[in-house]
mmCIF file as gemmi writes it, N, C-alpha and C atoms, coordinates in Angstrom:
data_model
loop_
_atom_site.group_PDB
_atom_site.id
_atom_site.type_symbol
_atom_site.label_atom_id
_atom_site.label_alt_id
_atom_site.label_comp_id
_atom_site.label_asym_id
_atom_site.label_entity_id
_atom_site.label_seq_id
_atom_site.pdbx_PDB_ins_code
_atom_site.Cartn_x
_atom_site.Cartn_y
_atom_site.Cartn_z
_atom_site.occupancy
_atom_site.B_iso_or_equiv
_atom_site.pdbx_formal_charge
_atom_site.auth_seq_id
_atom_site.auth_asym_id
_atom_site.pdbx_PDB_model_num
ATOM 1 N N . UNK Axp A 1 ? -16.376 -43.165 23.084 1 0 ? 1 A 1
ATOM 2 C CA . UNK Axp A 1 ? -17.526 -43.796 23.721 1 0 ? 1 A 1
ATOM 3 C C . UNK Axp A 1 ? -17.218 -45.27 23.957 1 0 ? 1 A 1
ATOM 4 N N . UNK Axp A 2 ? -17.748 -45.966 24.924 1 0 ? 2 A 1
ATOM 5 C CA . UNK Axp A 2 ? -17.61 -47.129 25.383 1 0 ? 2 A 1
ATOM 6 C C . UNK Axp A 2 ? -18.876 -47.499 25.707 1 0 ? 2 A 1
ATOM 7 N N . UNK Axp A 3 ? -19.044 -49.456 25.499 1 0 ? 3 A 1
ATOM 8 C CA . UNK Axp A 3 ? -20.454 -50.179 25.93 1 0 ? 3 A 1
ATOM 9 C C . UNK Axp A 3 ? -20.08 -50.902 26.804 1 0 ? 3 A 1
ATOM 10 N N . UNK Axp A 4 ? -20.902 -50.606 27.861 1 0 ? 4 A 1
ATOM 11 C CA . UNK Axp A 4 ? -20.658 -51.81 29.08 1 0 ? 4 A 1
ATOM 12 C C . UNK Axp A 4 ? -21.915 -52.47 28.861 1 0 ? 4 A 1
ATOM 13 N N . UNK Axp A 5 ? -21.345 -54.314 28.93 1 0 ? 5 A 1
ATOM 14 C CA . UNK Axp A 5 ? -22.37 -55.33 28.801 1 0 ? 5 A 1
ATOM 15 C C . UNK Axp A 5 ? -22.122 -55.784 30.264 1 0 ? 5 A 1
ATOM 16 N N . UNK Axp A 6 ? -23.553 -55.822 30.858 1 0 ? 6 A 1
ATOM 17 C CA . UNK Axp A 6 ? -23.664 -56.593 32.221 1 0 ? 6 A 1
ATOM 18 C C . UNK Axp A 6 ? -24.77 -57.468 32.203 1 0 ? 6 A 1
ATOM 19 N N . UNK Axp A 7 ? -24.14 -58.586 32.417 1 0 ? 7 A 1
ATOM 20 C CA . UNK Axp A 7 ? -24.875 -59.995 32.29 1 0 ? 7 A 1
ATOM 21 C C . UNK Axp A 7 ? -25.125 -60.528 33.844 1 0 ? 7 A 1
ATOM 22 N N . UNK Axp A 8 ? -26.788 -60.777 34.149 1 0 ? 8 A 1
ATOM 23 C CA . UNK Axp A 8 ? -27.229 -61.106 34.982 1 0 ? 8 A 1
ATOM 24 C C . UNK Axp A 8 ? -27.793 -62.582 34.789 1 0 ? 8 A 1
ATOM 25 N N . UNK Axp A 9 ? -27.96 -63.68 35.953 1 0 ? 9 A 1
ATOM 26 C CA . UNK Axp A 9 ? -29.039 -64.278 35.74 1 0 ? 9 A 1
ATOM 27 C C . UNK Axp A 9 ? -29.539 -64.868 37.094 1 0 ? 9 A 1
ATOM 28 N N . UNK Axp A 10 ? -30.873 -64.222 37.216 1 0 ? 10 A 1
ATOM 29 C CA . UNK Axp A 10 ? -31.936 -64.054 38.156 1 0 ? 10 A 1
ATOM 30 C C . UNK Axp A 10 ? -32.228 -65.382 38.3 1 0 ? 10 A 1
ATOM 31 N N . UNK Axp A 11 ? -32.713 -65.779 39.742 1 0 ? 11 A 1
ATOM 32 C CA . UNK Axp A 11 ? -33.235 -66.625 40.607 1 0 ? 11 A 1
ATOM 33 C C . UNK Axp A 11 ? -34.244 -66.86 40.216 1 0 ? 11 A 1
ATOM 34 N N . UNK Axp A 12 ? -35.06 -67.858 40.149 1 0 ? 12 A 1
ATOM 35 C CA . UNK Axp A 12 ? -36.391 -68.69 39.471 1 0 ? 12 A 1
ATOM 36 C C . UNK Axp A 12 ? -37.362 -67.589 40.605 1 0 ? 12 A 1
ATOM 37 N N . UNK Axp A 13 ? -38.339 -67.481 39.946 1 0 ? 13 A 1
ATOM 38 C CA . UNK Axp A 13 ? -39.301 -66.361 41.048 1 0 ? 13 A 1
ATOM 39 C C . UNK Axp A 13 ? -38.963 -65.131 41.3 1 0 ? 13 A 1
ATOM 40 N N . UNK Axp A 14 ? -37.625 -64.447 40.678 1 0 ? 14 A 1
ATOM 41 C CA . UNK Axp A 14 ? -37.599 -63.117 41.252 1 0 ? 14 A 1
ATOM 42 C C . UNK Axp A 14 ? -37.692 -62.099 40.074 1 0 ? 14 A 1
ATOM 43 N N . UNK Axp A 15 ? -38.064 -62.889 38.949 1 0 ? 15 A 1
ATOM 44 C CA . UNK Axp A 15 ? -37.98 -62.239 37.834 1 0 ? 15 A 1
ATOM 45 C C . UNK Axp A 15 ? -38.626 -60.574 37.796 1 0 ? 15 A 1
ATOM 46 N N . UNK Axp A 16 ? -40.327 -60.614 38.473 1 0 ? 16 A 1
ATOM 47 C CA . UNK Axp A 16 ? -40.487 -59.172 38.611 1 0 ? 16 A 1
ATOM 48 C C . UNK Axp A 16 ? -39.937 -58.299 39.509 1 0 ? 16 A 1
ATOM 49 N N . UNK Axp A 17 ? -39.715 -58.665 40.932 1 0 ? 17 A 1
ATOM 50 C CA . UNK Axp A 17 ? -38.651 -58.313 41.707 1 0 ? 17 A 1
ATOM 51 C C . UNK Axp A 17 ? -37.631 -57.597 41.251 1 0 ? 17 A 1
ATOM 52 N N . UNK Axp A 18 ? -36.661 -58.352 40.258 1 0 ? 18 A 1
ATOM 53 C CA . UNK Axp A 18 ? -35.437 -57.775 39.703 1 0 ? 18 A 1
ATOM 54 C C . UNK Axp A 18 ? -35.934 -56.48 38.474 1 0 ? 18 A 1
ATOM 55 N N . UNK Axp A 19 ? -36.851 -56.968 37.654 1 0 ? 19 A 1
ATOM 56 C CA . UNK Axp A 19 ? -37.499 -55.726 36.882 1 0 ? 19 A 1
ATOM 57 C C . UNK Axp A 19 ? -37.977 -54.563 37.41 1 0 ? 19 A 1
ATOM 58 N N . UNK Axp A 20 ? -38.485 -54.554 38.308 1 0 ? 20 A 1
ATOM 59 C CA . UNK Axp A 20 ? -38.789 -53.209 39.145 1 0 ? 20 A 1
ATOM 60 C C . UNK Axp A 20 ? -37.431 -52.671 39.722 1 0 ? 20 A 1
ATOM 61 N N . UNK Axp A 21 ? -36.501 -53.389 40.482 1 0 ? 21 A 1
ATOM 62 C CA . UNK Axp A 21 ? -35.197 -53.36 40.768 1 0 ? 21 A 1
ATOM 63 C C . UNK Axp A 21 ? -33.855 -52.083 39.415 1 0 ? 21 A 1
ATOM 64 N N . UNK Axp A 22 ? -34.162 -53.466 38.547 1 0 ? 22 A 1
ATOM 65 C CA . UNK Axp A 22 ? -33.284 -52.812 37.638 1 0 ? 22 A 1
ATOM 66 C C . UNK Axp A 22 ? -33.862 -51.588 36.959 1 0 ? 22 A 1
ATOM 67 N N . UNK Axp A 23 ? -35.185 -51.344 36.628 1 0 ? 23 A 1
ATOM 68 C CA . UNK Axp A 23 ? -35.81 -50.049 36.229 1 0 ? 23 A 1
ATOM 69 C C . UNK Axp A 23 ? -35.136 -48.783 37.194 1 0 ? 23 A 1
ATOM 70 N N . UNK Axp A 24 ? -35.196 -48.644 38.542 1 0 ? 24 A 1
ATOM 71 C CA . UNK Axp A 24 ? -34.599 -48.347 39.29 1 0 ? 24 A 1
ATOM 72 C C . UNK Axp A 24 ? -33.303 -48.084 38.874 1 0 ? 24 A 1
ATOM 73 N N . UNK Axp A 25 ? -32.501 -49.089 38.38 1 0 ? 25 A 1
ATOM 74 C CA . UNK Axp A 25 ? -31.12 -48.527 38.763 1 0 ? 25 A 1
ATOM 75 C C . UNK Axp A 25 ? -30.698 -47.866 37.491 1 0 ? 25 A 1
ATOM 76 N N . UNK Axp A 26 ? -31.138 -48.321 36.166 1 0 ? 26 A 1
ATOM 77 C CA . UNK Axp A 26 ? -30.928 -47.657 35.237 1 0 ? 26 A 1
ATOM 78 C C . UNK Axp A 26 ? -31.382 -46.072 35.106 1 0 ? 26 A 1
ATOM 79 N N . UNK Axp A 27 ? -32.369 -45.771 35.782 1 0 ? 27 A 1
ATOM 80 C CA . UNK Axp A 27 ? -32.78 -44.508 36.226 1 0 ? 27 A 1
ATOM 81 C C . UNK Axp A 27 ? -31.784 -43.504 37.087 1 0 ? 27 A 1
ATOM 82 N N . UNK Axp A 28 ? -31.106 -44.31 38.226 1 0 ? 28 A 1
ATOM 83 C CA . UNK Axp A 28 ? -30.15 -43.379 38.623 1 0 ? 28 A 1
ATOM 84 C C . UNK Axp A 28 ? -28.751 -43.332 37.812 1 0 ? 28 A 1
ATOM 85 N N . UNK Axp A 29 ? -28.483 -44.675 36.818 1 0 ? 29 A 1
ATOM 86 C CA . UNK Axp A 29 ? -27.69 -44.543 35.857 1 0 ? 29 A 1
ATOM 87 C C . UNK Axp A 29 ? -27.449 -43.403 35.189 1 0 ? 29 A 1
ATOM 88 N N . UNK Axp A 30 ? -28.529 -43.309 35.004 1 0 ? 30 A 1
ATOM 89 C CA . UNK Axp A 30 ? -28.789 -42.356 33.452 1 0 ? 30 A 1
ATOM 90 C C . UNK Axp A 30 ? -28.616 -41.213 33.745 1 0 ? 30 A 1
ATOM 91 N N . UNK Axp A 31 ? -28.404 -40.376 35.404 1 0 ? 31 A 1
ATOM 92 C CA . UNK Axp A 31 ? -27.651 -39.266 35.887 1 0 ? 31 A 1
ATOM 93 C C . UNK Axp A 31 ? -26.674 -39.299 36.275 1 0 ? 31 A 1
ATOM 94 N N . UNK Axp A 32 ? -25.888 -40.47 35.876 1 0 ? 32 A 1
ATOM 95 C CA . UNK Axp A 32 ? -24.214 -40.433 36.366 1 0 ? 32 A 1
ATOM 96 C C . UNK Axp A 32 ? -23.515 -39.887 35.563 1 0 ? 32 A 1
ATOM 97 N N . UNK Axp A 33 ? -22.054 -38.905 35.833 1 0 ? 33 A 1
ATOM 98 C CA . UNK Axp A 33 ? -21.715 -38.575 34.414 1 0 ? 33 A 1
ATOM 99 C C . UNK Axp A 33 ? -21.36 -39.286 33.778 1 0 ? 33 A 1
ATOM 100 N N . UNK Axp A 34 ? -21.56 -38.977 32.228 1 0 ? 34 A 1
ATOM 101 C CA . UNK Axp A 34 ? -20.974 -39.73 31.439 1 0 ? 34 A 1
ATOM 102 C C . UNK Axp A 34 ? -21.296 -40.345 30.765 1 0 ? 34 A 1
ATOM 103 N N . UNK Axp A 35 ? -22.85 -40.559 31.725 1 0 ? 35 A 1
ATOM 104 C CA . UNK Axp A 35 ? -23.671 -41.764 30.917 1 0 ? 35 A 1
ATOM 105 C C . UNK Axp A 35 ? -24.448 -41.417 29.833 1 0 ? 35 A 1
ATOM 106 N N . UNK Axp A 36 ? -24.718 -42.383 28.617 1 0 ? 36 A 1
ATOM 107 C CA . UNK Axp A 36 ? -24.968 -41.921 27.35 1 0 ? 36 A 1
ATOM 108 C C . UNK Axp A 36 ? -26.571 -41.689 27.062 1 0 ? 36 A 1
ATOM 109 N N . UNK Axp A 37 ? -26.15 -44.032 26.928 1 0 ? 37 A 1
ATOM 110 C CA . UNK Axp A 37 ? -27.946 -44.697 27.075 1 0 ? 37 A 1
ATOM 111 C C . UNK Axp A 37 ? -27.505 -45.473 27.653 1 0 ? 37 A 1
ATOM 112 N N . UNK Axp A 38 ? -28.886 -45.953 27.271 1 0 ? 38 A 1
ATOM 113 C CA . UNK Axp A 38 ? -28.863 -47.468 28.588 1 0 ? 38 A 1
ATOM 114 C C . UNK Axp A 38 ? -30.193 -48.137 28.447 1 0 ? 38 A 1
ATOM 115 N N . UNK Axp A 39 ? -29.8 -49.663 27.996 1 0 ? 39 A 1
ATOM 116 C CA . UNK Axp A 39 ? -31.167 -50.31 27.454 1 0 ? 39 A 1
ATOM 117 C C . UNK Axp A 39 ? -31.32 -51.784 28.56 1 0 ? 39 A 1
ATOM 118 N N . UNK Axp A 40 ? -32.372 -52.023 28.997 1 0 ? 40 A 1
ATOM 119 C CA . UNK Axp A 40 ? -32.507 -53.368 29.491 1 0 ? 40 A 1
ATOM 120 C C . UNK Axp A 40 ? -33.031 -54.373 28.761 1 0 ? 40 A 1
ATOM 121 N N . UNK Axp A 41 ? -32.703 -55.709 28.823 1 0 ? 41 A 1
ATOM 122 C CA . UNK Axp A 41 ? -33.234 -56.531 27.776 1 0 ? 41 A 1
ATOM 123 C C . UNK Axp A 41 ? -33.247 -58.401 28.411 1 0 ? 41 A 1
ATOM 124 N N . UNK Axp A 42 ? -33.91 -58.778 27.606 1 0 ? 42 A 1
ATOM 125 C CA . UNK Axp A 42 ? -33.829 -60.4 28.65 1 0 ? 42 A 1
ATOM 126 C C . UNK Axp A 42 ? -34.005 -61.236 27.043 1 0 ? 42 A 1
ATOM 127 N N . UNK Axp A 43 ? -33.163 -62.704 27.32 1 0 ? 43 A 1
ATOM 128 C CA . UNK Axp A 43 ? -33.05 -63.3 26.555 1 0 ? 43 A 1
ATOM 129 C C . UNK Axp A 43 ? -34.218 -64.433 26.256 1 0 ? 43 A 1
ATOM 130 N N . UNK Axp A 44 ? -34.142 -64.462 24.96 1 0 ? 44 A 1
ATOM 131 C CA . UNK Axp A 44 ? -35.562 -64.964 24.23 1 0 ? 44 A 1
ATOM 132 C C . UNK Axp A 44 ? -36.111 -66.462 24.764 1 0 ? 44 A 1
ATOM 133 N N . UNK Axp A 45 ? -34.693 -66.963 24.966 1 0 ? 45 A 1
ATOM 134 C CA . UNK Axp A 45 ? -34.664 -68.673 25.557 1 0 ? 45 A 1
ATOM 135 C C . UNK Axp A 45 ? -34.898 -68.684 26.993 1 0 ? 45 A 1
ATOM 136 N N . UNK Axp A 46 ? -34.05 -68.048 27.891 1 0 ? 46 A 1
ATOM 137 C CA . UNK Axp A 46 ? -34.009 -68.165 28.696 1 0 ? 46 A 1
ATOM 138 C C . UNK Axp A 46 ? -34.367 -66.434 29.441 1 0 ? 46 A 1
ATOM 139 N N . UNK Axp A 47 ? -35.992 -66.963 30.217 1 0 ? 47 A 1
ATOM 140 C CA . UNK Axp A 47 ? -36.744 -65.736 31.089 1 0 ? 47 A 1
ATOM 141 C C . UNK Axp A 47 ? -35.638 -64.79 32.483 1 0 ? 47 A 1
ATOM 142 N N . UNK Axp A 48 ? -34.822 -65.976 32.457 1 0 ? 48 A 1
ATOM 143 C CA . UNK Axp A 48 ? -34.469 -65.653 33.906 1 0 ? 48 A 1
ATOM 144 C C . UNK Axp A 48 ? -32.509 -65.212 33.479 1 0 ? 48 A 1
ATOM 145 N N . UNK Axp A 49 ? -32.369 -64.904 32.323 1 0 ? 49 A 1
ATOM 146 C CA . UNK Axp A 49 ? -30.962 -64.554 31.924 1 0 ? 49 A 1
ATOM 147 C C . UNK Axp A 49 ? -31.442 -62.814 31.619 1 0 ? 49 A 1
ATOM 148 N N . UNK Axp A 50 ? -30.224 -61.742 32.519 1 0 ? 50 A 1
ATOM 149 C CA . UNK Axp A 50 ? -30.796 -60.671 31.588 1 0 ? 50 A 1
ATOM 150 C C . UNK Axp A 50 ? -29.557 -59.688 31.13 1 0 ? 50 A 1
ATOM 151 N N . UNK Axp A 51 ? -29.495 -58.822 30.053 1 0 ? 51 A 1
ATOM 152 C CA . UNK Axp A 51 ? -28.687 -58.217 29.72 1 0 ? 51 A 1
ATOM 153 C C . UNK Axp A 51 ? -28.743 -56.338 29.847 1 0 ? 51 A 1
ATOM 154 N N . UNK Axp A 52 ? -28.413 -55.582 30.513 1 0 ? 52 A 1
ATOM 155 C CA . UNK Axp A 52 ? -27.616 -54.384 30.058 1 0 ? 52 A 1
ATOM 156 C C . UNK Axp A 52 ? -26.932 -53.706 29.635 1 0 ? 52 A 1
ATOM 157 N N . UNK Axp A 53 ? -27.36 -52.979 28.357 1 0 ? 53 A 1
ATOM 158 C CA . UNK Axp A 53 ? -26.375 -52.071 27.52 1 0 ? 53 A 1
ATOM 159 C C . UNK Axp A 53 ? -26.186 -50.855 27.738 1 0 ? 53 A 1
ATOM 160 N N . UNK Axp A 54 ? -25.465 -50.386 28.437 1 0 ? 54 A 1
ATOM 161 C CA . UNK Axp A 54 ? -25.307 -49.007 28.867 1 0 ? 54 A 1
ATOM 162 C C . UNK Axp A 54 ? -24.024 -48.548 27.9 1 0 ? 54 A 1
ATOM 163 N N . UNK Axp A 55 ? -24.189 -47.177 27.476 1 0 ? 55 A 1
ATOM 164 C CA . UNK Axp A 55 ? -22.665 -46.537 26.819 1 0 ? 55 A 1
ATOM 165 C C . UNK Axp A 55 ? -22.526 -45.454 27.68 1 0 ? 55 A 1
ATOM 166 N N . UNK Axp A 56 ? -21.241 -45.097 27.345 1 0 ? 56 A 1
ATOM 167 C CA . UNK Axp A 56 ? -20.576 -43.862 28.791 1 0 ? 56 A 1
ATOM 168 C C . UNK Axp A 56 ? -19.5 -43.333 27.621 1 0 ? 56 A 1
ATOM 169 N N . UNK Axp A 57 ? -19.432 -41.861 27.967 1 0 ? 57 A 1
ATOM 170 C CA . UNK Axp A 57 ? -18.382 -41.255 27.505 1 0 ? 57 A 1
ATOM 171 C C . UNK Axp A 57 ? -16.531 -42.328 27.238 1 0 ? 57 A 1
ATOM 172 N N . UNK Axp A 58 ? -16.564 -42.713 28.934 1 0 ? 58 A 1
ATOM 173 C CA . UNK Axp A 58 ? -15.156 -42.898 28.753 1 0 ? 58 A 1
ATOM 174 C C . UNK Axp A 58 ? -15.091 -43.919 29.997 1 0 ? 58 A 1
ATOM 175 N N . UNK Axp A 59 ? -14.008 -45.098 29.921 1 0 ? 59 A 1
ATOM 176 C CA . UNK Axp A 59 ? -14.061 -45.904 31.202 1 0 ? 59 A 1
ATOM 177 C C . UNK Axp A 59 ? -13.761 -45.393 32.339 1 0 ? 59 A 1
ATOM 178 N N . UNK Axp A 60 ? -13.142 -44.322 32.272 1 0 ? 60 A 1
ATOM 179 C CA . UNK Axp A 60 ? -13.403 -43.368 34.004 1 0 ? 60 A 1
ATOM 180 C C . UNK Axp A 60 ? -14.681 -42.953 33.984 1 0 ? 60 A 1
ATOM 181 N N . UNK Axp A 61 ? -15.748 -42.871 33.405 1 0 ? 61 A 1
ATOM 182 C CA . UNK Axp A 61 ? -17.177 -42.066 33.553 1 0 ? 61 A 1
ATOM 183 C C . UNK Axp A 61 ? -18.006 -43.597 33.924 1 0 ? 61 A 1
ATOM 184 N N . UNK Axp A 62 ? -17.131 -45.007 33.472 1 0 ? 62 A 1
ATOM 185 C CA . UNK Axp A 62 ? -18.152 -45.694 34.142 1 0 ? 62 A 1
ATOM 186 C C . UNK Axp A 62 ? -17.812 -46.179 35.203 1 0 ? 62 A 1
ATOM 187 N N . UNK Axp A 63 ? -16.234 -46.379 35.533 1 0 ? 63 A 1
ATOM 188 C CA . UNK Axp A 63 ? -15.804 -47.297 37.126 1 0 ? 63 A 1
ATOM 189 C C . UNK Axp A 63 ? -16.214 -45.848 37.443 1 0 ? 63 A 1
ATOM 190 N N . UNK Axp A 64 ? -16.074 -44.707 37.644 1 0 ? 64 A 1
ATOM 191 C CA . UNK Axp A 64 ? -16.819 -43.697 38.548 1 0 ? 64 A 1
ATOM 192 C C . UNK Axp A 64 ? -18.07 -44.102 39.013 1 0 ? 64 A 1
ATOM 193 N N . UNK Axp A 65 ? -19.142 -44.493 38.107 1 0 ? 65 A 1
ATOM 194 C CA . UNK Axp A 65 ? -20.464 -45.32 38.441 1 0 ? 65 A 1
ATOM 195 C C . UNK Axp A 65 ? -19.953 -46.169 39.387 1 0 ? 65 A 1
ATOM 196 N N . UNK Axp A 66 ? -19.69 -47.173 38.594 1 0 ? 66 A 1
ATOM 197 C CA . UNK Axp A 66 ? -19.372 -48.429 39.284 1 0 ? 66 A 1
ATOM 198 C C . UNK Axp A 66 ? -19.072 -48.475 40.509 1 0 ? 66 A 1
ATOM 199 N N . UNK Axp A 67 ? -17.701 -47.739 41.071 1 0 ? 67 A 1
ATOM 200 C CA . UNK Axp A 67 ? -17.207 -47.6 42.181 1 0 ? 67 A 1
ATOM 201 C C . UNK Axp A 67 ? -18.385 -46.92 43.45 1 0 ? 67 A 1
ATOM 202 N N . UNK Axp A 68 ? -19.566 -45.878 42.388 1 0 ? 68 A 1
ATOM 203 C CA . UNK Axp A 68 ? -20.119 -45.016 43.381 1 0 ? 68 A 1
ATOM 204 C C . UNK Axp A 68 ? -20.847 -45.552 44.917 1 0 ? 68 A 1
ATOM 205 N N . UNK Axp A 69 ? -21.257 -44.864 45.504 1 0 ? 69 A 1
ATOM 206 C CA . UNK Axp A 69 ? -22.284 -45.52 46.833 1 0 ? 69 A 1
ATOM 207 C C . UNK Axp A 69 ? -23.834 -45.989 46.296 1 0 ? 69 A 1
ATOM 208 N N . UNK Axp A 70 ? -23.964 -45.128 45.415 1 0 ? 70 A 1
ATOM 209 C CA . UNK Axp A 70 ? -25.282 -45.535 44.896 1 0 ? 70 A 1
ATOM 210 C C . UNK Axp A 70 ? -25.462 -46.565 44.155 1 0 ? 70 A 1
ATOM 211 N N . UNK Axp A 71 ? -24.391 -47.19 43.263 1 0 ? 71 A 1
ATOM 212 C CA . UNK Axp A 71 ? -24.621 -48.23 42.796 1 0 ? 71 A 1
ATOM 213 C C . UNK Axp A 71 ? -24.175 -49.751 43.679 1 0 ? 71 A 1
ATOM 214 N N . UNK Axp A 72 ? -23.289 -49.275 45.03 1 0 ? 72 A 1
ATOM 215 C CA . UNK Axp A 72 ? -22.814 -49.946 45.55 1 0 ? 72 A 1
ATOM 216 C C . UNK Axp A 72 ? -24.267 -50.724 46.159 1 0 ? 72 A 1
ATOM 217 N N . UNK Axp A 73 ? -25.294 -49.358 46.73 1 0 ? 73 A 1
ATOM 218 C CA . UNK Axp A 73 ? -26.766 -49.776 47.092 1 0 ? 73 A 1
ATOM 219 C C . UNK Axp A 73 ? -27.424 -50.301 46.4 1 0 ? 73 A 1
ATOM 220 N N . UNK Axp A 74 ? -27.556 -49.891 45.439 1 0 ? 74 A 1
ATOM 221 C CA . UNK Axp A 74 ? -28.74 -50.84 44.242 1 0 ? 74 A 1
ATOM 222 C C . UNK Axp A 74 ? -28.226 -52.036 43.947 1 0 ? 74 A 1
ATOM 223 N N . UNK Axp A 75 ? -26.651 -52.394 43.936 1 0 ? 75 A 1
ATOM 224 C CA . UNK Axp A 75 ? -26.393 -53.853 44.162 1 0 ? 75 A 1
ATOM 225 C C . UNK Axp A 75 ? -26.731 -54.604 45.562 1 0 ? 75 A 1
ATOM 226 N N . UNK Axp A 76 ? -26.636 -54.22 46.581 1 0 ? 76 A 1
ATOM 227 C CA . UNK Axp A 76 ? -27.001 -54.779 47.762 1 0 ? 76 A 1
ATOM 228 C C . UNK Axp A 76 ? -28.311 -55.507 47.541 1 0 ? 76 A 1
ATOM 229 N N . UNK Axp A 77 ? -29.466 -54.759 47.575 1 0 ? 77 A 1
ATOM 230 C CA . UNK Axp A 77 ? -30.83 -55.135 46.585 1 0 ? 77 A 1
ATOM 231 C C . UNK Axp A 77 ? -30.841 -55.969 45.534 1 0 ? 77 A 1
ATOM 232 N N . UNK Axp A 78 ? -29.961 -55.74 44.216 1 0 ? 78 A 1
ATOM 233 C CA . UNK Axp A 78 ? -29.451 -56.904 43.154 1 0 ? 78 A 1
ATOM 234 C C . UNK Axp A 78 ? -29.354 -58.145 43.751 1 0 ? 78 A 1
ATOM 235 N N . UNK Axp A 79 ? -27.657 -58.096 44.348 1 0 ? 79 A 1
ATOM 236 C CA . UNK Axp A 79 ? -27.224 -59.525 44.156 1 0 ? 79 A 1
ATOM 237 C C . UNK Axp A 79 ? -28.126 -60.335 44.64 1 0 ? 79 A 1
ATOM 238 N N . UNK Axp A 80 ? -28.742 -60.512 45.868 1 0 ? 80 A 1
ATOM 239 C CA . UNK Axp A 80 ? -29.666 -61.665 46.379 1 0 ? 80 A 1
ATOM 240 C C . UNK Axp A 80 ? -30.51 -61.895 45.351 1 0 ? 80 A 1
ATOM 241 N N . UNK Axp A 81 ? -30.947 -61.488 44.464 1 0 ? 81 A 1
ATOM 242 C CA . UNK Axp A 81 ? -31.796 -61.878 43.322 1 0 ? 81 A 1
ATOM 243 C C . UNK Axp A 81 ? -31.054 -62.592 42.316 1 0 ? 81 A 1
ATOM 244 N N . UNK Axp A 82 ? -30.006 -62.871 42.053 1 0 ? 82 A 1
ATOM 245 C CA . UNK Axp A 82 ? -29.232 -63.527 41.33 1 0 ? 82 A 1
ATOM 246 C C . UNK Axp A 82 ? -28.383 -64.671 41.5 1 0 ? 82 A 1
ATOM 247 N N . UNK Axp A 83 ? -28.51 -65.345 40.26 1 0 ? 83 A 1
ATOM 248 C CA . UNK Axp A 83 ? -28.239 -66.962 40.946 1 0 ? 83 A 1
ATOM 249 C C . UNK Axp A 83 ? -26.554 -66.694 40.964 1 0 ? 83 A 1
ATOM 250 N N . UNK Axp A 84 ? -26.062 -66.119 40.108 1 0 ? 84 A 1
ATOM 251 C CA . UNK Axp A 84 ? -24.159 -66.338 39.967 1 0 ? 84 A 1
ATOM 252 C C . UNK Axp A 84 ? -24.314 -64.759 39.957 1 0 ? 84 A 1
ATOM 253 N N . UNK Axp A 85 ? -22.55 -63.997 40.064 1 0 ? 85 A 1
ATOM 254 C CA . UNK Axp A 85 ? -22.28 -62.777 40.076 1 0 ? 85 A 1
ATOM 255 C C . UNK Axp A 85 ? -22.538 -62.162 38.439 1 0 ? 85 A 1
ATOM 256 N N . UNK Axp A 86 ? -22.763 -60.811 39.103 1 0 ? 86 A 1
ATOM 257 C CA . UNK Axp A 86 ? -23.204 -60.453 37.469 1 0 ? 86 A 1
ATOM 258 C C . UNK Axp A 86 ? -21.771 -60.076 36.343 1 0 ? 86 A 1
ATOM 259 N N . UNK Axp A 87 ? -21.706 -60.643 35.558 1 0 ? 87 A 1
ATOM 260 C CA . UNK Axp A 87 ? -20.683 -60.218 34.689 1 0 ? 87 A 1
ATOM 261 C C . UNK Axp A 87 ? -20.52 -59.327 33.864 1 0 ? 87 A 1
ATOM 262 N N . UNK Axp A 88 ? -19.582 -58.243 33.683 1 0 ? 88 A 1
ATOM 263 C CA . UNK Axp A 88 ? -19.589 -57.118 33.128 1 0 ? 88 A 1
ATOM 264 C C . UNK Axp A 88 ? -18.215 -57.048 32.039 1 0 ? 88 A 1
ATOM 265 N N . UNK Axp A 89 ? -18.769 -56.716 30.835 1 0 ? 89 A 1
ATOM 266 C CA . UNK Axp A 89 ? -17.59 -56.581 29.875 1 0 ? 89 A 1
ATOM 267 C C . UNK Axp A 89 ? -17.913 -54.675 29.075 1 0 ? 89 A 1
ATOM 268 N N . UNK Axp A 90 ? -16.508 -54.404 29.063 1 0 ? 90 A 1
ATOM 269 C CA . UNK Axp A 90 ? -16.284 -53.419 28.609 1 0 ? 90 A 1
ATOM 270 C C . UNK Axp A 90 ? -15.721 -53.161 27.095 1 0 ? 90 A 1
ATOM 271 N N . UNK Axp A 91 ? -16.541 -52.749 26.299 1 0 ? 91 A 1
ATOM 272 C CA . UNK Axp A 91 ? -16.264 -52.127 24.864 1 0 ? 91 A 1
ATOM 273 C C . UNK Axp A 91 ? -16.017 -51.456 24.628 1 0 ? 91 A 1
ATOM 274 N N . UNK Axp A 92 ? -14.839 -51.138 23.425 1 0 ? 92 A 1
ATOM 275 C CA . UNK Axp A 92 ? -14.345 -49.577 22.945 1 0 ? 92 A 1
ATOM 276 C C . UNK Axp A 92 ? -14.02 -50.175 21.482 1 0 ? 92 A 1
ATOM 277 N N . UNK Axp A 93 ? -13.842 -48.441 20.642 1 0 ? 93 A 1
ATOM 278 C CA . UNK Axp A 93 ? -14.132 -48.962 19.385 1 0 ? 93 A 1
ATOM 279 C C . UNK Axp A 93 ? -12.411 -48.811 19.182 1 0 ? 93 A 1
């Protein structure tokens, strides 16, 4: 099993925008193979920083995501809501 951390941080004002957004994408997440869980979360200091914890079988079950059309779409929608690119780190035990 593997954790992908993807670090966002949203544009002043788009905060519900991106929450309805990302509800969304974690939803079609969560039928990709592979995929485990998957939690959304935003940091205590800062409203407009946010984090995703998703786990996946294996790092081919998540660049499969990654790479897909569907997530390629739900980023199209993303990025303009975000002030810098979102950063993604990959965990294994």
């Amino acid at each position: 099993m593997i954790r992908v951390i993807i670090e966002r941080q949203i544009a002043d004002g788009l905060a519900e925008h991106y929450d309805r957004a990302a509800r969304d994408t974690l939803q079609k997440a969560m039928q990709a193979h592979g995929f485990i869980s998957g939690e959304a979360l935003h940091n205590a200091f800062d409203e407009n920083h946010r984090v995703v914890l998703a786990s996946y079988r294996t790092v081919a079950d998540w660049q499969r995501w990654a790479a897909s059309s569907e997530r390629k779409e739900i980023m199209e929608a993303l990025t303009p809501m975000l002030q810098t690119d979102e950063k993604i780190t990959i965990l294994e035990h």
